[in-house]
C-alpha positions as CSV (number, residue, x, y, z in Angstrom):
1,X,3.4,-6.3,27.8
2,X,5.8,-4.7,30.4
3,X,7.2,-1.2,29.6
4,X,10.2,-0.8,31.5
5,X,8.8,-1.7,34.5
6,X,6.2,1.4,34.3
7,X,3.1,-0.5,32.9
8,X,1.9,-2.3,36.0
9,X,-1.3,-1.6,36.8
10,X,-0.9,0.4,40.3
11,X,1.3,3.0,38.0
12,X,0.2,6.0,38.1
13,X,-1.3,7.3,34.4
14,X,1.2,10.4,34.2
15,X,4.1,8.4,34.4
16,X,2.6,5.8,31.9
17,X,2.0,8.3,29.8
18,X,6.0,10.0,30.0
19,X,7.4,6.5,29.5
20,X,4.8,5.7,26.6
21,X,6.2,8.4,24.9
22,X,9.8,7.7,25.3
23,X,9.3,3.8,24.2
24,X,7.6,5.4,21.1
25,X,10.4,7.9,20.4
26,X,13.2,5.1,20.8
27,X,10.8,3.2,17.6
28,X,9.2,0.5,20.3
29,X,5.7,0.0,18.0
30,X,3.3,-2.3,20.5
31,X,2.9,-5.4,19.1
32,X,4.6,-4.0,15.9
33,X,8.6,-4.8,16.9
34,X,10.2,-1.6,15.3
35,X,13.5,-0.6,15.5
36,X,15.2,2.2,17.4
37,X,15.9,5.4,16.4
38,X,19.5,6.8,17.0
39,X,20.0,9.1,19.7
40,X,20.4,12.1,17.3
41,X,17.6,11.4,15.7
42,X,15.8,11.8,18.9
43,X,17.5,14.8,19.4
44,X,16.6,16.3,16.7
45,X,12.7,14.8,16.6
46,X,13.0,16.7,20.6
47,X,13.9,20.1,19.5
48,X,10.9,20.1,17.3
49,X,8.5,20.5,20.5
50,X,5.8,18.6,18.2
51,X,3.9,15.7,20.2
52,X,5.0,12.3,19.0
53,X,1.3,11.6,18.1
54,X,1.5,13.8,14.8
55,X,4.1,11.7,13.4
56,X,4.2,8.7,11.4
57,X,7.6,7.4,9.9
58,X,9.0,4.2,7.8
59,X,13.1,3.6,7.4
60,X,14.0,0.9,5.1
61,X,16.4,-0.5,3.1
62,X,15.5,-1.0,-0.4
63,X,14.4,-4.4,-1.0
64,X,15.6,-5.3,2.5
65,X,14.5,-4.5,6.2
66,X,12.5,-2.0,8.0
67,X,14.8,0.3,10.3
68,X,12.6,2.9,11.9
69,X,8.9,2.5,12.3
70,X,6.5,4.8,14.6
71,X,3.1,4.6,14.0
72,X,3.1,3.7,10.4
73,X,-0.2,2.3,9.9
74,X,-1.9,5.3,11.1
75,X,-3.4,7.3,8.1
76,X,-2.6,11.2,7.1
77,X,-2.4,13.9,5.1
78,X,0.3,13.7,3.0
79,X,0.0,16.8,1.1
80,X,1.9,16.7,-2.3
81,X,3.6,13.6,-1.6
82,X,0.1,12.1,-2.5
83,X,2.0,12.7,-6.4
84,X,4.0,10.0,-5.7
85,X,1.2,7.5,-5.8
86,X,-0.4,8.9,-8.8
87,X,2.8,9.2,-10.7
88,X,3.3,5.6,-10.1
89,X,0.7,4.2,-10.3
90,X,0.5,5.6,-14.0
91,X,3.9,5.2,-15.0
92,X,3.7,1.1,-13.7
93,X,0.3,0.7,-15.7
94,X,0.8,3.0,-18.5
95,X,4.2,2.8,-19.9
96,X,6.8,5.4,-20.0
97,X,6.1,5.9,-23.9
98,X,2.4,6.6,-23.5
99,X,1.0,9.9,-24.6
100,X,-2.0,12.0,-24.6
101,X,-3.5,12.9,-28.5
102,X,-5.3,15.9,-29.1
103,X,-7.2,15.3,-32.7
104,X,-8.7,17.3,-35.4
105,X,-11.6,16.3,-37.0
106,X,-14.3,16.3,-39.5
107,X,-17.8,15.1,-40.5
108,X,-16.9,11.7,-42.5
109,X,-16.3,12.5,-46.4
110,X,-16.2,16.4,-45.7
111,X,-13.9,18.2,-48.0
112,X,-12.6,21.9,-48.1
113,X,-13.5,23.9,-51.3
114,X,-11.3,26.0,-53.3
115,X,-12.0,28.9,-51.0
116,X,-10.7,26.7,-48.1
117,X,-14.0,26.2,-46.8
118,X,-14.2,22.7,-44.5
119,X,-17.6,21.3,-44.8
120,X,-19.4,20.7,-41.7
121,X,-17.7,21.7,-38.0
122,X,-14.5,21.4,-36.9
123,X,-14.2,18.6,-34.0
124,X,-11.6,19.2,-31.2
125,X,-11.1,15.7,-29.4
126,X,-9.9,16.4,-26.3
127,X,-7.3,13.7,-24.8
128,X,-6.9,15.0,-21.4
129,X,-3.1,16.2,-21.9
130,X,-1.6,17.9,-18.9
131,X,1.2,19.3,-21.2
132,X,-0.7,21.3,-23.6
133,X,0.5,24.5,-24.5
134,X,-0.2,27.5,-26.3
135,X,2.4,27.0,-29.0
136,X,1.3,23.2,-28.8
137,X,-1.8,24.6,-29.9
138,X,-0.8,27.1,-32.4
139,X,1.3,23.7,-34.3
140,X,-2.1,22.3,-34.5
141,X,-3.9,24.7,-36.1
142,X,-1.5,25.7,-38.4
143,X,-1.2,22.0,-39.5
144,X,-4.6,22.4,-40.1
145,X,-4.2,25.1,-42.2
146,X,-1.4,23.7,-44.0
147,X,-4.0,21.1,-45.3
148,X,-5.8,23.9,-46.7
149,X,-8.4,24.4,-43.9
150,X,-9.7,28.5,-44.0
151,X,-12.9,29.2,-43.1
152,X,-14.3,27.1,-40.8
153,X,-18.8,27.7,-39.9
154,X,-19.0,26.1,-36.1
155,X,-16.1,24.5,-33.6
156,X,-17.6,21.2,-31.5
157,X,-15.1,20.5,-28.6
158,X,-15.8,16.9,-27.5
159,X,-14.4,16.7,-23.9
160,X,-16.3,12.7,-22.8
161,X,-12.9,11.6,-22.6
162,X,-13.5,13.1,-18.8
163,X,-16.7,13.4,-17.2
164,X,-18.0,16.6,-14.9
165,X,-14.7,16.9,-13.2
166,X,-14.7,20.9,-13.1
167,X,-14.1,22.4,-9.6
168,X,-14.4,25.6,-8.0
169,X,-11.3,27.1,-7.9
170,X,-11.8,29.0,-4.9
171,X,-12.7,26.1,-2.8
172,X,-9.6,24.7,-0.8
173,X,-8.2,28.3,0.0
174,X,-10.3,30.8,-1.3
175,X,-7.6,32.1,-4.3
176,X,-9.3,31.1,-7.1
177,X,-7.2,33.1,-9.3
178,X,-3.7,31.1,-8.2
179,X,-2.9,28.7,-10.9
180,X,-2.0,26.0,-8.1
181,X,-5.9,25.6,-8.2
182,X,-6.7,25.1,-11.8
183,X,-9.9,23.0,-12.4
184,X,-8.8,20.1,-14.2
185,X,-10.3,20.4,-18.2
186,X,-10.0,17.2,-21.0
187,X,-9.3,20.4,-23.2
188,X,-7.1,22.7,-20.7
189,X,-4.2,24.5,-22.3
190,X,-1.4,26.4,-20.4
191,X,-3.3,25.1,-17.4
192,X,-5.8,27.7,-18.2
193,X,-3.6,30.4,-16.8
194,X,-3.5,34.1,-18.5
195,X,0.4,35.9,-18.3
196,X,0.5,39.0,-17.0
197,X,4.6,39.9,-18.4
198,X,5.5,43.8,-17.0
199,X,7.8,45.3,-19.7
200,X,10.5,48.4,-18.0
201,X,10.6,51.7,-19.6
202,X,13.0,53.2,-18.4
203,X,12.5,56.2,-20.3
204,X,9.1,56.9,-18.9
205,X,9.7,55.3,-15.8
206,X,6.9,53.2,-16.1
207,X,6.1,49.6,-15.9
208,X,3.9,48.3,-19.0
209,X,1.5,45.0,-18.7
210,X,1.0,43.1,-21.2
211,X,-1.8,40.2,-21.3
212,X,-0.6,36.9,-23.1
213,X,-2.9,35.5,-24.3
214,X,-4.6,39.3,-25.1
215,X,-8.4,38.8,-25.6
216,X,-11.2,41.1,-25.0
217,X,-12.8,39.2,-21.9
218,X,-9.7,40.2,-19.7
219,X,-8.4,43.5,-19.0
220,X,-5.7,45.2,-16.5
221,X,-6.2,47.8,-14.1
222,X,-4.5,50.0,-12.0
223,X,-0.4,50.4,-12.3
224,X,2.9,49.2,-10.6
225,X,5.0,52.2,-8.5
226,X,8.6,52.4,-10.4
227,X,11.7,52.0,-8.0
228,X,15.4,52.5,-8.8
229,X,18.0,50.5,-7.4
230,X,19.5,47.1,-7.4
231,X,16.9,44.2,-7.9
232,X,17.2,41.9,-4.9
233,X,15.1,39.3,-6.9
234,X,11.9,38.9,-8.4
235,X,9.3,41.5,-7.7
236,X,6.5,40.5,-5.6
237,X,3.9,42.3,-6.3
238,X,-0.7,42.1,-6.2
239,X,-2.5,41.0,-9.1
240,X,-5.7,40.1,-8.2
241,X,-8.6,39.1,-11.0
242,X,-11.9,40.2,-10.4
243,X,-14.6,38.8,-12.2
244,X,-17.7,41.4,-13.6
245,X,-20.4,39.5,-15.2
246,X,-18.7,37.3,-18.2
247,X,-15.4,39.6,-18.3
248,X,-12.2,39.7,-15.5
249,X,-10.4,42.7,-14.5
250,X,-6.9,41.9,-13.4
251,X,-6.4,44.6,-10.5
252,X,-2.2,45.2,-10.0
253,X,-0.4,47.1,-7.3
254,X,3.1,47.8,-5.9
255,X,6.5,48.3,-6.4
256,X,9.3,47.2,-8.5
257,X,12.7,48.1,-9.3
258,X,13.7,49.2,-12.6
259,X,16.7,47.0,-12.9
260,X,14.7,43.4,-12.5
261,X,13.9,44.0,-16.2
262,X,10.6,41.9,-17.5
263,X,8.9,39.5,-15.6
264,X,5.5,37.5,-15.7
265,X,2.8,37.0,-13.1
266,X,0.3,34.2,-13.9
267,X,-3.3,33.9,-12.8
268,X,-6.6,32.0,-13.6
269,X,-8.8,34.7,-15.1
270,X,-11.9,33.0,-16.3
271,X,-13.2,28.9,-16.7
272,X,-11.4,26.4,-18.6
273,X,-13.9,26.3,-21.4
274,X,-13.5,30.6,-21.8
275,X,-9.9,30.3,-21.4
276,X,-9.8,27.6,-24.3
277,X,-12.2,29.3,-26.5
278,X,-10.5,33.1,-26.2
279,X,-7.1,31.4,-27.3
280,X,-8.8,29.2,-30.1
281,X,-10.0,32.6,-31.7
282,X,-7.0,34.7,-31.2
283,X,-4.6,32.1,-32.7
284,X,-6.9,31.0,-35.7
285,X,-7.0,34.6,-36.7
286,X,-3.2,35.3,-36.4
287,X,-3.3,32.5,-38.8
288,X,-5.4,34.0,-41.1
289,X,-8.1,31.8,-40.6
290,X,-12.1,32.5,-40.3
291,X,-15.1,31.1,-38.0
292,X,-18.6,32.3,-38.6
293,X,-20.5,30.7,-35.6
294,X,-18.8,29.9,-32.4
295,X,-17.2,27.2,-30.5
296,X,-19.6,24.6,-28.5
297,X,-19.7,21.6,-27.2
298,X,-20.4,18.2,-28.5
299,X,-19.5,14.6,-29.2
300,X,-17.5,13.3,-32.3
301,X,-19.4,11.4,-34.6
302,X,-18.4,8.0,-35.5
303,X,-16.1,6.9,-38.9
304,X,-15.3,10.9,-38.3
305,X,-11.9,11.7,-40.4
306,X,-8.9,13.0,-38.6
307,X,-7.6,15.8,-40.5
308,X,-4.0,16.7,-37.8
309,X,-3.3,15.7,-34.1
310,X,-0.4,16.1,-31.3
311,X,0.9,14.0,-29.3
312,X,2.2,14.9,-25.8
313,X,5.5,14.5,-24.3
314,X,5.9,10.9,-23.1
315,X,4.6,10.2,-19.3
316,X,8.3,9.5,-18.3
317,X,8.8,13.4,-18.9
318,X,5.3,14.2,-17.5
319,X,6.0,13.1,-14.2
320,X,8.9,14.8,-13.9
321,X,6.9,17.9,-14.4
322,X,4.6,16.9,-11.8
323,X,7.1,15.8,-8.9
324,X,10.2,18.0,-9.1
325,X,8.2,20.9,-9.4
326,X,4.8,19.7,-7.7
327,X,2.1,20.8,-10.4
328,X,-1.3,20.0,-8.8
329,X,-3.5,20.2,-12.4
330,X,-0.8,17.8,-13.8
331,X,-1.3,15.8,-11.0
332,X,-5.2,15.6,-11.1
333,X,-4.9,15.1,-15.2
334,X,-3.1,12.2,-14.7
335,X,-5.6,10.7,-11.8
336,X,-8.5,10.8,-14.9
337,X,-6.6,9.5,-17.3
338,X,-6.0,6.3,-15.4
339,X,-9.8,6.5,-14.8
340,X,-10.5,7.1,-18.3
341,X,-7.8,4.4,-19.5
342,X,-8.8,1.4,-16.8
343,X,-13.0,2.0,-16.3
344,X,-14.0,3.6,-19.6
345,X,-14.7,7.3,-20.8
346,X,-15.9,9.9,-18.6
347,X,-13.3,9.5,-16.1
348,X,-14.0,11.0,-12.3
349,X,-11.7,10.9,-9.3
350,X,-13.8,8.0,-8.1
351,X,-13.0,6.1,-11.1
352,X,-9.3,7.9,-11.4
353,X,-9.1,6.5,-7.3
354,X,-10.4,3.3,-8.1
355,X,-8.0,2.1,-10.6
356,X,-4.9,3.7,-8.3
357,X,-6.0,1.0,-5.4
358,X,-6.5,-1.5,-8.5
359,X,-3.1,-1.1,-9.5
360,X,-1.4,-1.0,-6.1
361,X,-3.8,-3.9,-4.8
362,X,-1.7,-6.0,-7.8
363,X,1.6,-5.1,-6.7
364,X,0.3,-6.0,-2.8
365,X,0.8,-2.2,-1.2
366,X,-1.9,-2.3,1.5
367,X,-3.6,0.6,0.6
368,X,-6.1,0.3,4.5
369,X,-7.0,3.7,5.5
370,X,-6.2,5.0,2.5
371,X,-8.4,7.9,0.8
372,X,-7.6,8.9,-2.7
373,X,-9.3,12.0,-3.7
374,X,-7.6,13.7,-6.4
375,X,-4.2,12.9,-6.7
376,X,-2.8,15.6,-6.4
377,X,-2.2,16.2,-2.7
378,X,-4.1,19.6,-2.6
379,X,-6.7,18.5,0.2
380,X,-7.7,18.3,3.5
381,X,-9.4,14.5,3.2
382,X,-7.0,13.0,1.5
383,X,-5.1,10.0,3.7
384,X,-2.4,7.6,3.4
385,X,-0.1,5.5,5.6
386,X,3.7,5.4,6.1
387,X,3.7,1.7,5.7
388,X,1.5,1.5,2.2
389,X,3.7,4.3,0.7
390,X,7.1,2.8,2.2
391,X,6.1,-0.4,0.3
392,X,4.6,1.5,-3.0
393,X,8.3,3.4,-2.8
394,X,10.0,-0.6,-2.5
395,X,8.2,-1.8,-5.2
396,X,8.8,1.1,-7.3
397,X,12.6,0.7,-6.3
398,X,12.5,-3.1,-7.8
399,X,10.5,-2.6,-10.7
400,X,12.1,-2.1,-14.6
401,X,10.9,1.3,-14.2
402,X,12.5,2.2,-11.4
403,X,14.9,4.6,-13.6
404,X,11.8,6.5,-14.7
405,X,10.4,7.2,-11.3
406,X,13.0,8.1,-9.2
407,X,14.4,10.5,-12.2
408,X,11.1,12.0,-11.6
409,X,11.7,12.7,-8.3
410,X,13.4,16.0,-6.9
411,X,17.4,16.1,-6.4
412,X,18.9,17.0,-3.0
413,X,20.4,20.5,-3.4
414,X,19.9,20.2,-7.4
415,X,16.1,21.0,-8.8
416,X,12.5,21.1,-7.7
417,X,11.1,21.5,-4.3
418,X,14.6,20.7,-2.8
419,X,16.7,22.5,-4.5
420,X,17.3,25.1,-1.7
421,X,17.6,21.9,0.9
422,X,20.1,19.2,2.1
423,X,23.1,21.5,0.1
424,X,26.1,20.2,2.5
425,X,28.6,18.3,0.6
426,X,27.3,14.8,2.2
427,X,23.7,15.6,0.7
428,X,23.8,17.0,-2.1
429,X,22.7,14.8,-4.7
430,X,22.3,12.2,-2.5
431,X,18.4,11.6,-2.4
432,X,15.3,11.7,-4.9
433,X,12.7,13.0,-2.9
434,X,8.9,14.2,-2.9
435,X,8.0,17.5,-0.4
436,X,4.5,17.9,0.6
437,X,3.3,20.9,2.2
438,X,-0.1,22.2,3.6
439,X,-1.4,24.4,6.2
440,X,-1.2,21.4,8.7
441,X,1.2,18.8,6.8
442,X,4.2,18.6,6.0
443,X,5.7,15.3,3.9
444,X,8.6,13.5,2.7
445,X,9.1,10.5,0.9
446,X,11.5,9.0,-1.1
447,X,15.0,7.1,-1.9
448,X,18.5,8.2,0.3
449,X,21.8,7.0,-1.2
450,X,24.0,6.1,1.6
451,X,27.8,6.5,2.3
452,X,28.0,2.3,2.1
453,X,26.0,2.3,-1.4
454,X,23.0,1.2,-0.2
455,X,19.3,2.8,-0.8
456,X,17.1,3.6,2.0
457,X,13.4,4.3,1.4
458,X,12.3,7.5,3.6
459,X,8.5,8.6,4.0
460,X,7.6,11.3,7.2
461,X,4.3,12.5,7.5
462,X,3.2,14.8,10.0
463,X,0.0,16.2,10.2
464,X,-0.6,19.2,13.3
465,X,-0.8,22.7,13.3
466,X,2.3,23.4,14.0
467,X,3.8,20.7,11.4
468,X,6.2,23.4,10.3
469,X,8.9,22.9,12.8
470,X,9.2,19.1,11.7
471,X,12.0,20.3,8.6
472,X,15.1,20.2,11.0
473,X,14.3,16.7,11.8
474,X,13.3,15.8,7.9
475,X,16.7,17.1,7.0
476,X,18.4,15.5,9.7
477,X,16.7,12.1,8.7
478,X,18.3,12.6,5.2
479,X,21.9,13.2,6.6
480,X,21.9,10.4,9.1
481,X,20.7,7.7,6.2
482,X,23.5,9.5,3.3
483,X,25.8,8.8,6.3
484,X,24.9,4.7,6.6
């Protein structure tokens, strides 16, 4: 193949090399036949100083043609736009309508005495919910009080639903206390996260912390300097947790200013299994309940008699959760329970991973080069390609559910990750679309509603260390297809 005259063997490699890089910037894909990119476009992909190597990119018009295309079949990092795939690939096999159930249970033919005594342990089946909260929680028990549950001996938490998925918070970035990095838990509530809220007292000029959930294997240390002024915005201040043997210190320092009123902090300050069990306790006392033993784990029996349960939000609302505002946890839930619901109990990313290429393999997204390894985005090894997710995004776009994903993505200038993004009055509102962000990503994927009516299907990935500096040329992607 000749390249405008410049690939004949007696050229000299530099040149080769210059003009190489030019046919790949106009869209020339060798042996591929892509289309070329606008001038502006190159412009702008120009002022980003980033080698054309780091980026892959796929333009096309919903269920039509491909527009741009550099280097699509070459795998990488998409950072959180890896959701994208999980979200769909549950939402297209699970149903909008299905939910996770939490269940209470006892030994078959237990009954509660007049004292409110329940025979035998309590069972918590854990269903892997992604949305479980506190007050979620809190229903549960007190339905279980309402049926005159009081004292219960012994608590038996059966979590098989997933199998040894725990992780080490502190792994990917070493802040194991961030709740970005939440294990994944079949039993996790609140994401396992303790709130630290700071109440102002004026009078004392002091800042009070509070610990929500309180319980006695967390405690707070040290205070926050009180400042008078106007609040600028939210305070920023350290709160760092510091494990001592089977307790956590939450260490707090800085500033804030008087006027910015209460706010909250969160952080991970203990396991998933110590975060459920301190919040058990705390809540079955408020309700006046008692446990002699302790809470352990086990497996239900079988014919065992559900006594109350809750259901989550439907997955349509789940994913919105986990795409407009880019919750990793939710993300990594959702992986194991399409393990858990396609290849049995005991779900594991490798089973979660396997039923995601299942699934897209059926709708015919090549998935080559692909590595799916949590699902949630929040790695260095996972991989995918421009092309596979283009067509993922196409199929998604011509499916019944359709309405349910793209509502799930974020808004242009409205909510999520891109709320502060794309606000002109030709973009706002304009595109659903999936950020990704990492140390050496960056990401973005999704559906752009031109000026002629028509949808384009947008996915960027560029993976270098200085993948920053590719936004301007994101955004100006955006513009120049709301503009079409």
């Amino acid at each position: 193949m000749r390249l405008a005259g410049w690939c004949e063997p007696q050229a000299r490699w530099n040149r080769f090399r210059a003009v190489l890089a030019a046919c790949l910037l106009a869209g020339v894909s060798l042996g591929a036949g892509a289309q070329a990119l606008p001038p502006e476009l190159q412009r702008a992909w120009q002022a980003t100083r980033l080698p054309l190597s780091s980026l892959s990119l796929e333009i096309r018009e919903a269920g039509g043609p491909v527009i741009a295309r550099i280097q699509a079949d070459q795998p990488r990092n998409p950072a959180s736009v890896m959701k994208t795939v999980t979200t769909w690939a549950a939402l297209s096999a699970l149903g909008p309508d299905y939910v996770w159930r939490t269940r209470l249970l006892s030994d078959p033919g237990a009954r509660v005495d007049e004292q409110g005594t329940l025979q035998g342990p309590l069972y918590v089946q854990a269903g892997g919910d992604p949305w479980f909260r506190q007050e979620d929680l809190w229903n549960l028990l007190r339905e279980l009080r309402l049926r005159g549950v009081k004292n219960l001996s012994e608590v038996v938490v059966d979590r098989s639903r997933f199998g040894d998925v725990a992780i080490d918070p502190g792994d990917f970035d070493d802040a194991p206390d961030r709740p970005y990095n939440a294990s994944p838990d079949a039993m996790m509530v609140n994401f396992g996260a303790t709130r630290l809220v700071f109440l102002p007292d004026a009078r004392s000029r002091q800042w009070v912390p509070l610990l929500d959930p309180p319980t006695r294997n967390v405690r707070v240390e040290g205070r926050l300097e009180w400042q008078d002024g106007t609040c600028k915005g939210s305070p920023v201040v350290a709160a760092d947790v510091r494990p001592e043997g089977p307790r956590s210190i939450i260490h707090v320092a800085g500033k804030a200013v008087g006027s910015c009123g209460e706010f909250s902090v969160y952080r991970l300050a203990g396991s998933q299994d110590d975060h459920f069990e301190a919040l058990f306790r705390l809540l079955w006392r408020e309700l006046g309940g008692t446990l002699a033993r302790g809470i352990r784990a086990g497996r239900v029996p079988a014919r065992a008699t559900a006594l109350a349960w809750h259901d989550s939000p439907s997955l349509a609302d789940v994913i919105r959760q986990i795409n407009k505002h880019s919750n990793n946890v939710m993300a990594r839930m959702t992986l194991l329970t399409l393990g858990a619901e396609l290849n049995g109990p005991g779900a594991t990313t490798d089973s979660g991973g396997r039923a995601v290429r299942q699934i897209l393999k059926n709708q015919g997204v090549d998935t080559t080069g692909w590595t799916l390894d949590n699902g949630s985005g929040l790695s260095r090894q996972g991989r995918v390609t421009a092309r596979g997710l283009a067509q993922m995004l196409d199929v998604a776009w011509r499916s019944p559910l359709m309405p349910e994903f793209v509502s799930s993505l974020a808004i242009s200038g409205v909510d999520g990750t891109v709320r502060r993004r794309l606000r002109s009055e030709d973009t706002r509102g304009q595109a659903h679309l999936k950020t990704g962000t990492l140390r050496d990503s960056r990401a973005l994927a999704g559906y752009v509603r031109g000026a002629s009516g028509k949808r384009y299907i947008l996915v960027s990935l560029v993976n270098d260390p200085g993948a920053a500096a590719v936004r301007p040329f994101d955004d100006a992607l955006v513009e120049w297809l709301a503009a079409r």
